[in-house]
C-alpha positions as YAML, in Angstrom:
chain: A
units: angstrom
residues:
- id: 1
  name: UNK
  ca: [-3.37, -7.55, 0.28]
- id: 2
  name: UNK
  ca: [-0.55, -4.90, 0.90]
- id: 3
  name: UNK
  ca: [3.32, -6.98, 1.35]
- id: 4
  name: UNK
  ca: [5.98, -4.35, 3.09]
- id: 5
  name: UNK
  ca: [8.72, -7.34, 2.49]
- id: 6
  name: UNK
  ca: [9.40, -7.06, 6.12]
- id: 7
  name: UNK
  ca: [12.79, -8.12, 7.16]
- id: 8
  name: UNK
  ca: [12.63, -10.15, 10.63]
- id: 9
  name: UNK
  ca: [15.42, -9.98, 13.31]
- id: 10
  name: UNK
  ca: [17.76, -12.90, 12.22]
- id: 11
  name: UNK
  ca: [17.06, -13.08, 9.04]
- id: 12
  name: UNK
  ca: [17.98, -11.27, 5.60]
- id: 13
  name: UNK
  ca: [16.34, -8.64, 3.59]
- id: 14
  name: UNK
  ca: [16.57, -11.36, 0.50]
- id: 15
  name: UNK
  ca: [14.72, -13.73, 2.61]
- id: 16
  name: UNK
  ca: [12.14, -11.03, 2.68]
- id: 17
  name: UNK
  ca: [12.07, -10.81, -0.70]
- id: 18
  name: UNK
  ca: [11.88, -14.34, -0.89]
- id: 19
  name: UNK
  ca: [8.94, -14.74, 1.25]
- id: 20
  name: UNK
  ca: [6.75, -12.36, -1.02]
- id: 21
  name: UNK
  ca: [7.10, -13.95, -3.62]
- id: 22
  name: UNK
  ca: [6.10, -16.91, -1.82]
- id: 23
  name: UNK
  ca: [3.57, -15.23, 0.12]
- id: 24
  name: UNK
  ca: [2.00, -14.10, -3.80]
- id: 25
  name: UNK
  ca: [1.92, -17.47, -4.99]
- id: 26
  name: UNK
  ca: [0.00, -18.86, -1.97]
- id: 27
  name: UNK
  ca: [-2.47, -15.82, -1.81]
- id: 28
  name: UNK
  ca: [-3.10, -16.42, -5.13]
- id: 29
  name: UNK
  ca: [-4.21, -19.90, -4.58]
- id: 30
  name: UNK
  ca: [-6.41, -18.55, -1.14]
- id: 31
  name: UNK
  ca: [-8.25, -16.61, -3.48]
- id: 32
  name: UNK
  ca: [-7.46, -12.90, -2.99]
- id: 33
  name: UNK
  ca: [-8.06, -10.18, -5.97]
- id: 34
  name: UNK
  ca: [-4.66, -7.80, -5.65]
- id: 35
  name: UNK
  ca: [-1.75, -7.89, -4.66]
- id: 36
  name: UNK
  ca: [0.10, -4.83, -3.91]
- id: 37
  name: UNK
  ca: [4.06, -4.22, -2.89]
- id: 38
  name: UNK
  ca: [4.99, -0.70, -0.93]
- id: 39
  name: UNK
  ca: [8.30, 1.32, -1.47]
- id: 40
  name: UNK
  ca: [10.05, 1.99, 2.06]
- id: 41
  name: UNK
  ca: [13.62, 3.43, 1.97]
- id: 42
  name: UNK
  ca: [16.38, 3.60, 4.56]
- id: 43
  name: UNK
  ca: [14.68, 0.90, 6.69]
- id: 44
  name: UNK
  ca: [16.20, -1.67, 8.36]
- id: 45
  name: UNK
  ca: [12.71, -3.25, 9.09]
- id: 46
  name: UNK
  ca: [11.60, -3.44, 4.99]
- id: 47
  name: UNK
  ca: [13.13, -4.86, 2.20]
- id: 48
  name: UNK
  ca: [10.59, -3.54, -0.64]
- id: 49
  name: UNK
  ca: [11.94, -0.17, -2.48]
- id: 50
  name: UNK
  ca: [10.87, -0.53, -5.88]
- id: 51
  name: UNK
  ca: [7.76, -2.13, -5.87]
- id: 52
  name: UNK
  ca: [7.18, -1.82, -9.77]
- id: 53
  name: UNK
  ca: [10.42, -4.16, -9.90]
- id: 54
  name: UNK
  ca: [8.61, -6.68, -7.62]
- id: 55
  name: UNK
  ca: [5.14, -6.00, -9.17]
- id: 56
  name: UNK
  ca: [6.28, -7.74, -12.60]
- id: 57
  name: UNK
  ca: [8.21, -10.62, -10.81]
- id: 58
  name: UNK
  ca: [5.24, -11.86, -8.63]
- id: 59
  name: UNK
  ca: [3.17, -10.44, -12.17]
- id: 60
  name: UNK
  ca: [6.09, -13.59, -13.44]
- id: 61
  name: UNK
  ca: [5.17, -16.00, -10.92]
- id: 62
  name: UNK
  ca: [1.22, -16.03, -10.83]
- id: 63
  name: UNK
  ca: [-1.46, -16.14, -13.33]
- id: 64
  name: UNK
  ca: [-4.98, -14.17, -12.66]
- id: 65
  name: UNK
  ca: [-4.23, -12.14, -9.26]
- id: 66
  name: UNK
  ca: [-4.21, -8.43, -9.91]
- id: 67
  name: UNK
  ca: [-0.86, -7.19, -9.01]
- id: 68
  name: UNK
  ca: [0.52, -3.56, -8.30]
- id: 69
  name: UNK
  ca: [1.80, -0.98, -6.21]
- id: 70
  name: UNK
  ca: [0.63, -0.03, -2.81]
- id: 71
  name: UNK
  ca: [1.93, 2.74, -3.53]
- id: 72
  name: UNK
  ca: [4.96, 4.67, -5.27]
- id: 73
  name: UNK
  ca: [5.89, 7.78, -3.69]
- id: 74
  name: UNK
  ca: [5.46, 10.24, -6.24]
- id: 75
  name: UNK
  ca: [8.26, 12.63, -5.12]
- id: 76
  name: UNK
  ca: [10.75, 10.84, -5.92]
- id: 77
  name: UNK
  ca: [10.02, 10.10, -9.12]
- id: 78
  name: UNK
  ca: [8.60, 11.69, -12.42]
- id: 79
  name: UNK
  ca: [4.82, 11.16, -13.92]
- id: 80
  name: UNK
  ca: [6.26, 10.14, -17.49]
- id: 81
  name: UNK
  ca: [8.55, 7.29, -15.97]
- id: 82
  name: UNK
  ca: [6.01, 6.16, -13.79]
- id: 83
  name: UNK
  ca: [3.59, 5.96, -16.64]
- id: 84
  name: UNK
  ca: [6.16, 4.20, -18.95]
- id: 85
  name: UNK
  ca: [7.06, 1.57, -16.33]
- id: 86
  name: UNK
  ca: [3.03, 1.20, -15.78]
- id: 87
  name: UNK
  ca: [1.92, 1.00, -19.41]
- id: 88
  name: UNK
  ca: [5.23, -1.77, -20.22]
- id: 89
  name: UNK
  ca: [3.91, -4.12, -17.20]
- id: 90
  name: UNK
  ca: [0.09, -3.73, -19.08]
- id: 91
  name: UNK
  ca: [1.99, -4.90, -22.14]
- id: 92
  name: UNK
  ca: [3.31, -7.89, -20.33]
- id: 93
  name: UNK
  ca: [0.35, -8.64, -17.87]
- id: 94
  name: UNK
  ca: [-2.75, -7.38, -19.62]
- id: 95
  name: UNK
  ca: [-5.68, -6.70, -17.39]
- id: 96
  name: UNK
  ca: [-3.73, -7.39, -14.25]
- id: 97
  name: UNK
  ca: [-1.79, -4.43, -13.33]
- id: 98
  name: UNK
  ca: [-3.15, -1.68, -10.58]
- id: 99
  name: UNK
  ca: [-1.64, 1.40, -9.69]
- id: 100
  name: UNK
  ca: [-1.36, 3.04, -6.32]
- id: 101
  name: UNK
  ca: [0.28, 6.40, -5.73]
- id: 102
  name: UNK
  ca: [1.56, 7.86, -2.29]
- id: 103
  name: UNK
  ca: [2.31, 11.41, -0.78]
- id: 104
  name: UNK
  ca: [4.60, 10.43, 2.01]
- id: 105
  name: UNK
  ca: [8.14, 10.34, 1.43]
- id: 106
  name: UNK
  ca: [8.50, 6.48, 2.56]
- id: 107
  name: UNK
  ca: [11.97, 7.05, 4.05]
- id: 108
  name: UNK
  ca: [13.86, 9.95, 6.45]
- id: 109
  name: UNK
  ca: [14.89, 13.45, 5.17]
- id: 110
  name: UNK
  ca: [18.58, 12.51, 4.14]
- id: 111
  name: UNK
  ca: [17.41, 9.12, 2.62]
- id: 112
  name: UNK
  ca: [14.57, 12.07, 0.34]
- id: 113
  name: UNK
  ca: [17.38, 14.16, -0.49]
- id: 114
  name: UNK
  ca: [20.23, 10.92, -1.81]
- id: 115
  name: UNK
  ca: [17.00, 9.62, -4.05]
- id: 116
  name: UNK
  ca: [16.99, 13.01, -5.38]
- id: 117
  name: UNK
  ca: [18.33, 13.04, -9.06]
- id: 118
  name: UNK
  ca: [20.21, 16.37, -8.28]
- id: 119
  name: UNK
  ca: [20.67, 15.80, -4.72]
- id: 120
  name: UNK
  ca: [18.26, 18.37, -3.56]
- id: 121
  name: UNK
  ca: [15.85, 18.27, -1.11]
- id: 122
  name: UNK
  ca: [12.41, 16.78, -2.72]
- id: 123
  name: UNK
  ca: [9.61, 19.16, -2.90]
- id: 124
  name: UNK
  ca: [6.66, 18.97, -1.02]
- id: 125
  name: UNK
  ca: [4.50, 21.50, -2.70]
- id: 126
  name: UNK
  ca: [1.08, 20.03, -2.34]
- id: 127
  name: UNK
  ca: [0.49, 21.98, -5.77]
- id: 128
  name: UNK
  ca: [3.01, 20.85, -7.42]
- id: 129
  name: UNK
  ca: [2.11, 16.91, -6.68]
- id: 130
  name: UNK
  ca: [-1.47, 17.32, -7.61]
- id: 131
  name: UNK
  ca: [0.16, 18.58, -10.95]
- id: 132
  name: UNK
  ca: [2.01, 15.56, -11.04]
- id: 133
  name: UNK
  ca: [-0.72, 13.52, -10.38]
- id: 134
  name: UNK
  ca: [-3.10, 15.28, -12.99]
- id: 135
  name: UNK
  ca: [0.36, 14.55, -15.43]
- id: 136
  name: UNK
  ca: [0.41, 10.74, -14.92]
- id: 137
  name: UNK
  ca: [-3.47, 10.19, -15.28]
- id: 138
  name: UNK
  ca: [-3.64, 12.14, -18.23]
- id: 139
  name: UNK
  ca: [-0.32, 10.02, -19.58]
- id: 140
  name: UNK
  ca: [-2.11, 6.84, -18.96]
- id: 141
  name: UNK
  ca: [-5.66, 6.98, -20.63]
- id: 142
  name: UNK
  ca: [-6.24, 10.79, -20.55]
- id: 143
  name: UNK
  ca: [-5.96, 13.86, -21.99]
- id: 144
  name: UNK
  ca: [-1.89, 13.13, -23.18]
- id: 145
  name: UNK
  ca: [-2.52, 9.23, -23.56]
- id: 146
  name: UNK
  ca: [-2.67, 9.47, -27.56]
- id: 147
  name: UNK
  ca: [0.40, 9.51, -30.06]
- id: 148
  name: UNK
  ca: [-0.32, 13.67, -29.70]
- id: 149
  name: UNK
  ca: [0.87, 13.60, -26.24]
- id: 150
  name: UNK
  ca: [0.63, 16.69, -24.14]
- id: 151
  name: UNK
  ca: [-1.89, 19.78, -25.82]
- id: 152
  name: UNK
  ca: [0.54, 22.51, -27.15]
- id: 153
  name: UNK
  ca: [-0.20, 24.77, -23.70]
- id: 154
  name: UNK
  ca: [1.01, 22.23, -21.53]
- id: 155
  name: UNK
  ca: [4.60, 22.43, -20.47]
- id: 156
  name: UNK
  ca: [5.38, 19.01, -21.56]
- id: 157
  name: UNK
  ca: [3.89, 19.64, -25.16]
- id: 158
  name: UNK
  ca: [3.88, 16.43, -27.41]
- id: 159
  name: UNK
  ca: [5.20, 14.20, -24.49]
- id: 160
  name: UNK
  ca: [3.50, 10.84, -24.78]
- id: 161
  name: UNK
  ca: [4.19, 7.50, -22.68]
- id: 162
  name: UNK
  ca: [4.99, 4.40, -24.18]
- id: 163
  name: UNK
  ca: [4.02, 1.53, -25.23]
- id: 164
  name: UNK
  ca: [0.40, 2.94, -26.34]
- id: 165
  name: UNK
  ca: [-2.44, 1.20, -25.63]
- id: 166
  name: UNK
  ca: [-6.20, 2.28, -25.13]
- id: 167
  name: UNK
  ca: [-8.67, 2.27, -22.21]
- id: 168
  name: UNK
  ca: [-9.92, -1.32, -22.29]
- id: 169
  name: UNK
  ca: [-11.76, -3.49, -19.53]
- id: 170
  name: UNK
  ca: [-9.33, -4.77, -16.63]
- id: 171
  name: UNK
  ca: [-7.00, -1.61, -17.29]
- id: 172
  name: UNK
  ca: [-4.72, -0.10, -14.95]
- id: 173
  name: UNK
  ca: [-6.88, 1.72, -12.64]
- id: 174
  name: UNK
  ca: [-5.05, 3.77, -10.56]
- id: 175
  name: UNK
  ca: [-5.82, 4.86, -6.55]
- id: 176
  name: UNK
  ca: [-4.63, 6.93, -3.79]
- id: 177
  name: UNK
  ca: [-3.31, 5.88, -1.18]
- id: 178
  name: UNK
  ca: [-3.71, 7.93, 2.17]
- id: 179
  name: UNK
  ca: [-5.42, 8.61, 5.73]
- id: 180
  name: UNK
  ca: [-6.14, 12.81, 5.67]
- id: 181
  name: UNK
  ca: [-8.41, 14.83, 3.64]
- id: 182
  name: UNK
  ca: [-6.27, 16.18, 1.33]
- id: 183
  name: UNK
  ca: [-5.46, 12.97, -0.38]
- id: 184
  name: UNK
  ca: [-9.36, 12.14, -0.34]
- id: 185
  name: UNK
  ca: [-9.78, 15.15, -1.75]
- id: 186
  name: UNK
  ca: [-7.25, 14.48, -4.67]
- id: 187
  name: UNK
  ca: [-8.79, 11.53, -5.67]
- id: 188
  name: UNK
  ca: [-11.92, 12.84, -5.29]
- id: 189
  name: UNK
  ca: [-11.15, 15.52, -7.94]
- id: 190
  name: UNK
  ca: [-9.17, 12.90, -10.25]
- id: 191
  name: UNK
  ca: [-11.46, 10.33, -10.27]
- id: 192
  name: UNK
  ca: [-9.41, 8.24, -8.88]
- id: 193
  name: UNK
  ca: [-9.75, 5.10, -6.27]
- id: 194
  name: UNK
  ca: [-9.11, 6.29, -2.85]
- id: 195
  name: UNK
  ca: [-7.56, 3.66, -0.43]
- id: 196
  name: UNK
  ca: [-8.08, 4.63, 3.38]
- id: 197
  name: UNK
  ca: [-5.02, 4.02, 5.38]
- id: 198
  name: UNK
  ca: [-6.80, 2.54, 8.56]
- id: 199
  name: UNK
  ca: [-4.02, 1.48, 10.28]
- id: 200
  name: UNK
  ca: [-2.53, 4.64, 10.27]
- id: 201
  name: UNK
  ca: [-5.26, 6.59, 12.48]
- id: 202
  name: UNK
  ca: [-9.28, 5.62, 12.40]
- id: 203
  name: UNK
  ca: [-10.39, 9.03, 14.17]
- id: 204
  name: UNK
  ca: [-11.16, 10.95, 11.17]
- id: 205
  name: UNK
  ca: [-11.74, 8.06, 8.90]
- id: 206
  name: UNK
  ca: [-15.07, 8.14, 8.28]
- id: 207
  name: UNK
  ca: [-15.15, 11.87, 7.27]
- id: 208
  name: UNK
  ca: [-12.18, 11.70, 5.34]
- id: 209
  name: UNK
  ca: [-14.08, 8.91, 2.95]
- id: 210
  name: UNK
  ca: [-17.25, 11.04, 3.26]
- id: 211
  name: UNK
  ca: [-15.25, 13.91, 1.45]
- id: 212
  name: UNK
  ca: [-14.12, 11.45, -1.21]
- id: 213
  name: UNK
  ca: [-17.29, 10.37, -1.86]
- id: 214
  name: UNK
  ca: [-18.76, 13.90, -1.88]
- id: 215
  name: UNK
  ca: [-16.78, 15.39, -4.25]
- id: 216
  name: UNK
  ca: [-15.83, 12.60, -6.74]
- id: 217
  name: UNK
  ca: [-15.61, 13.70, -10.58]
- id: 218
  name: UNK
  ca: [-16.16, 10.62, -12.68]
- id: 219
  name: UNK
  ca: [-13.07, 9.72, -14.60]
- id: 220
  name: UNK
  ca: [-11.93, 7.54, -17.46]
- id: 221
  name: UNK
  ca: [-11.67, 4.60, -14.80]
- id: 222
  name: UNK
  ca: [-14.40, 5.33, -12.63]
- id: 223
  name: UNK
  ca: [-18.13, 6.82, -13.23]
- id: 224
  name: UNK
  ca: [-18.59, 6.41, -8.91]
- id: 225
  name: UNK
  ca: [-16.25, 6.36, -6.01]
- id: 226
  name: UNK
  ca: [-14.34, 3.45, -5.08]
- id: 227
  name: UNK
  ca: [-13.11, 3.07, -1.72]
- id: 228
  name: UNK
  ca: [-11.17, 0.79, -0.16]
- id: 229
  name: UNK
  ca: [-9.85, -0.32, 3.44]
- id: 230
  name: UNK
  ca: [-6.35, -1.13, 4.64]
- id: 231
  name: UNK
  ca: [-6.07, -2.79, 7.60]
- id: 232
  name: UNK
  ca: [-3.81, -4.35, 10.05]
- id: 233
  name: UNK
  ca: [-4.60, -7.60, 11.00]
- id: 234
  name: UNK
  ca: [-2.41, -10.78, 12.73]
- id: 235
  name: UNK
  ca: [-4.80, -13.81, 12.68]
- id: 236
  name: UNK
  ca: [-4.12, -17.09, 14.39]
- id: 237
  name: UNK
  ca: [-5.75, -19.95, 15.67]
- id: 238
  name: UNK
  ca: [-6.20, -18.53, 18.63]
- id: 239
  name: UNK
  ca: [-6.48, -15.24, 20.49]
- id: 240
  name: UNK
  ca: [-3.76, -15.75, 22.44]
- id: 241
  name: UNK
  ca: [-1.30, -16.95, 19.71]
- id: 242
  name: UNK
  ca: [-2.38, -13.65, 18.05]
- id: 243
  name: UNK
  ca: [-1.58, -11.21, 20.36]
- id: 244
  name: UNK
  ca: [1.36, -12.60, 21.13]
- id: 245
  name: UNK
  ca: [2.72, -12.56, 17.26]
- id: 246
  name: UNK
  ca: [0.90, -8.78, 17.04]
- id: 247
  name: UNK
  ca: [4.11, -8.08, 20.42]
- id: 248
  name: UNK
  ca: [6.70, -8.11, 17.79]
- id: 249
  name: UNK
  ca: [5.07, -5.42, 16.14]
- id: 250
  name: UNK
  ca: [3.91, -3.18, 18.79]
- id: 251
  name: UNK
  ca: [8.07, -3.44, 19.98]
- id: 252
  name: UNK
  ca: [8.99, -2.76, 16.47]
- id: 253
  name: UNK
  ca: [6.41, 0.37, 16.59]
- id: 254
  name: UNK
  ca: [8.03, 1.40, 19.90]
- id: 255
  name: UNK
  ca: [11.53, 1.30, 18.60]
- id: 256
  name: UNK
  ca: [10.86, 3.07, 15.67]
- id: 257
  name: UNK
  ca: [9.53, 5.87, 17.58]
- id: 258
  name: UNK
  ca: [12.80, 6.29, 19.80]
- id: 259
  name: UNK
  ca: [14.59, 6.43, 16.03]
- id: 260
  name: UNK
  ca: [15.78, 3.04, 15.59]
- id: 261
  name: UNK
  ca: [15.92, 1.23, 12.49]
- id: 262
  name: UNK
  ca: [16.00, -2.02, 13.18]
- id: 263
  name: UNK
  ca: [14.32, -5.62, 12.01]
- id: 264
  name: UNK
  ca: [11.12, -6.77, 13.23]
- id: 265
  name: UNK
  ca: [12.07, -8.57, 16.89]
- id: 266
  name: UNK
  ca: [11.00, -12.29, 17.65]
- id: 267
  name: UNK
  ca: [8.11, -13.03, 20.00]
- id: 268
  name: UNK
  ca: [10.38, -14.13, 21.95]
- id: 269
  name: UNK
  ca: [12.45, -11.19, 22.54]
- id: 270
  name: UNK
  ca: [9.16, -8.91, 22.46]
- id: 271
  name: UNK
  ca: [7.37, -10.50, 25.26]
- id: 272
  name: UNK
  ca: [10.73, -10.32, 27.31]
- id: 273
  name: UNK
  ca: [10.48, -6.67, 27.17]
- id: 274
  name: UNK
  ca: [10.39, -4.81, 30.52]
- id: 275
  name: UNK
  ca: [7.65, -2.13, 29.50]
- id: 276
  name: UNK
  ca: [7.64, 1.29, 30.66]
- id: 277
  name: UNK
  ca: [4.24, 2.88, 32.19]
- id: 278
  name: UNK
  ca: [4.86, 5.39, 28.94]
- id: 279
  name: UNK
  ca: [5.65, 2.64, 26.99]
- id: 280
  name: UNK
  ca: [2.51, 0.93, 27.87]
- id: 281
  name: UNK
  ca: [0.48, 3.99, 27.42]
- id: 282
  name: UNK
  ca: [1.99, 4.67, 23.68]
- id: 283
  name: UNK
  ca: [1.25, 0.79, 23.01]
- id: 284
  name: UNK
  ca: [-2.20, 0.72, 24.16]
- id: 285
  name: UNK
  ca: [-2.92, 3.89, 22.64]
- id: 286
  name: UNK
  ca: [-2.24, 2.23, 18.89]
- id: 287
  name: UNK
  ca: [-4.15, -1.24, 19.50]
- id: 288
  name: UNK
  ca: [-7.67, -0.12, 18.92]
- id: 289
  name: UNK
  ca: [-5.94, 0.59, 14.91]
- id: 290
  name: UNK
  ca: [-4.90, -3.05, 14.89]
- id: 291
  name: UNK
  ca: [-7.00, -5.81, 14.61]
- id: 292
  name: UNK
  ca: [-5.95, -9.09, 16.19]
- id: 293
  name: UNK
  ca: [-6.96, -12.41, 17.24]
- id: 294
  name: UNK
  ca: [-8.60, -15.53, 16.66]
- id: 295
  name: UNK
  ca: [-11.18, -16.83, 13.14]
- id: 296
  name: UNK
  ca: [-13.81, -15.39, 14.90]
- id: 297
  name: UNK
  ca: [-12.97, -12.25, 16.58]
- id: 298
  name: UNK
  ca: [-11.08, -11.20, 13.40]
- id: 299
  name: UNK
  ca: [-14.35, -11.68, 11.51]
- id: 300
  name: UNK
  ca: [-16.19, -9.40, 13.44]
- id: 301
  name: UNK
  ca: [-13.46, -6.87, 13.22]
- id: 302
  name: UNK
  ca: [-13.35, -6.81, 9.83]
- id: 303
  name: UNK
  ca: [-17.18, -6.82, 9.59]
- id: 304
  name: UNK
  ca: [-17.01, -3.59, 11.89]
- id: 305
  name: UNK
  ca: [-14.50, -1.81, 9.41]
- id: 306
  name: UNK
  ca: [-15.92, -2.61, 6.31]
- id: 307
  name: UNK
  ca: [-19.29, -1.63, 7.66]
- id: 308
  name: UNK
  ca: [-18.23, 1.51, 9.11]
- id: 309
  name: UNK
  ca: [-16.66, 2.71, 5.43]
- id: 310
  name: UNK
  ca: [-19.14, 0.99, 3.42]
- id: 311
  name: UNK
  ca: [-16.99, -0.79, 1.49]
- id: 312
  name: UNK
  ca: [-16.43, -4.64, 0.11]
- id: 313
  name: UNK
  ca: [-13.11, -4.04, -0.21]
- id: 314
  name: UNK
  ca: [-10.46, -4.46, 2.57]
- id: 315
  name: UNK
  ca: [-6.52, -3.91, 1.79]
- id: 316
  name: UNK
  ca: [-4.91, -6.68, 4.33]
- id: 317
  name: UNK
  ca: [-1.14, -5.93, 5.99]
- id: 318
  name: UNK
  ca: [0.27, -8.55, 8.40]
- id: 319
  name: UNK
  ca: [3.22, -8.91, 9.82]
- id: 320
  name: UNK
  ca: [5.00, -11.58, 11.92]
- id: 321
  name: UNK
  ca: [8.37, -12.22, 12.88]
- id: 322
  name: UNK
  ca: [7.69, -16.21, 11.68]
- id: 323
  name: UNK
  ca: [7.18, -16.17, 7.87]
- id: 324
  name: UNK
  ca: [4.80, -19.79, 8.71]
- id: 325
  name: UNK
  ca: [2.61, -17.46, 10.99]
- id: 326
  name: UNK
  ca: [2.34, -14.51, 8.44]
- id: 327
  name: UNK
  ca: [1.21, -17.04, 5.90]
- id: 328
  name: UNK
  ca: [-1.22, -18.63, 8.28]
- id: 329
  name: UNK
  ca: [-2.69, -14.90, 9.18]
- id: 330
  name: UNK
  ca: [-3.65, -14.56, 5.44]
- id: 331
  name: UNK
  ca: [-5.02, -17.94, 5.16]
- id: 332
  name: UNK
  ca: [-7.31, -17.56, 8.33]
- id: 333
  name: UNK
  ca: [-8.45, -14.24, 6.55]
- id: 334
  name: UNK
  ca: [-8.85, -16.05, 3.20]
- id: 335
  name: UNK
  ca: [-11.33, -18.60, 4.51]
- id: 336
  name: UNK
  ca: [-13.36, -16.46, 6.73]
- id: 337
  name: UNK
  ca: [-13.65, -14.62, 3.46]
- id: 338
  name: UNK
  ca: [-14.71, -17.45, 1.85]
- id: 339
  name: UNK
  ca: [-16.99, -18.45, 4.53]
...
């Protein structure tokens, strides 16, 4: 499952924090395999921006679910620190740590520019973060992973990542995270896990994880392509209750578009909303990404997605203004699962 630490309307962004590590212990017990925390920035609406700091508390707090990071956004940060960060949580939660990397910024432009070490504007080179994607694998269990680091040519010449360790079962296995071709093409040519962003746009999904599968170069993790699914989903007991929990999103959507950064609204407040024909239109237009509703219709939409990627893997995001409703969502989901 994929926790944003949402921050409802009301409520505190250390309540959000709160509730996922909460929301980790109880998934734990329902049976799901990862758990991974996202980095936003400059929100209003999410609470998670370091989600290696999270990663190794709800690591802390649990005992066999894989935990990780869903994903870090590369710009802003260097492969060698993300590689020393990764290779200290293996140390301290062996076999349980995953690793998912991101292209998109995760906050605005001026939010980019204050992470920046030097205050300059981050760069976007595609180049230049395939480089530093090539850097970090190689840090981890390839070409630089040894006490030799780097090979003499290479810029970083000798650099190595601490604490050492070798390529054993249950390793860090890292993924990328995206919904376009050029990320399935990255992780295609790394070797990589490649994690379809769903929710983000389903148009071009299917040839976007047909080019991933294509080209895939086996890798130190991987000899075949790995793909998984992330999905929206609100589940409830019945359709009803679900779309109207999924209203507080689809506001939240529609404010963010008009540039506000704000906390995800109550039902309450969401169905109260006097919605514009464009409104409508913009709404509508984004609920075929989303899928919502009671045990059963759920099932089948989940059934439809992992069917149309070929995949037994599904990345889960929900979020509800009502912490009990969120943590009923992922239950319903856990025993249809299990069913």
């Amino acid at each position: 499952m994929l926790d944003q630490s949402p921050v409802a309307a009301g409520r505190s962004a250390h309540a959000a924090i709160a509730e996922t590590l909460a929301l980790a212990r109880q998934t734990e017990a329902w049976g799901y395999e990862r758990y991974w925390l996202a980095e936003h920035h400059g929100a209003g609406s999410f609470a998670g921006t370091r989600p290696l700091l999270l990663a190794s508390r709800v690591a802390s707090l649990t005992t066999k679910i894989r935990v990780g990071t869903g994903g870090i956004m590369l710009m802003h940060a260097s492969a060698l620190a993300v590689a020393e960060q990764i290779r200290t949580l293996e140390a301290l939660f062996p076999g349980r740590i995953d690793l998912g990397i991101g292209r998109a910024p995760g906050g605005s432009g001026h939010t980019s520019v204050a992470l920046s070490p030097n205050g300059a504007p981050p760069d976007l080179d595609q180049d230049l973060f395939a480089r530093k994607l090539e850097d970090l694998g190689d840090l981890l269990h390839g070409a630089a992973s040894g006490p030799e680091g780097f090979p003499p040519a290479h810029p970083h010449a000798g650099v190595f990542a601490q604490p050492l360790s070798k390529l054993e079962p249950g390793a860090t296995q890292p993924w990328l995270l995206g919904s376009g071709s050029k990320s399935a093409a990255l992780a295609a040519r790394l070797g990589w896990g490649f994690c379809f962003a769903a929710f983000l746009g389903g148009a071009t999904g299917m040839s976007v994880v047909d080019e991933y599968r294509e080209h895939f170069r086996p890798s130190p993790w991987l000899e075949k392509p790995r793909v998984s699914v992330a999905a929206y989903v609100v589940a409830a007991d019945t359709d009803d209750e679900a779309e109207a929990l999924l209203s507080s999103t689809e506001l939240w959507f529609l404010r963010t578009r008009q540039g506000r950064r704000e906390p995800f609204p109550s039902v309450e407040e969401a169905l109260a909303h006097p919605w514009t024909p464009a409104e409508i239109r913009l709404r509508d237009a984004t609920r075929a990404l989303r899928i919502r509703g009671g045990p059963e219709r759920v099932r089948k939409g989940l059934s439809r997605l992992a069917s149309r990627y070929e995949t037994d893997e599904l990345v889960i995001n929900c979020i509800t203004h009502d912490p009990a409703a969120r943590l009923r969502s992922y239950e319903i989901v856990s025993e249809l699962n299990q069913g």
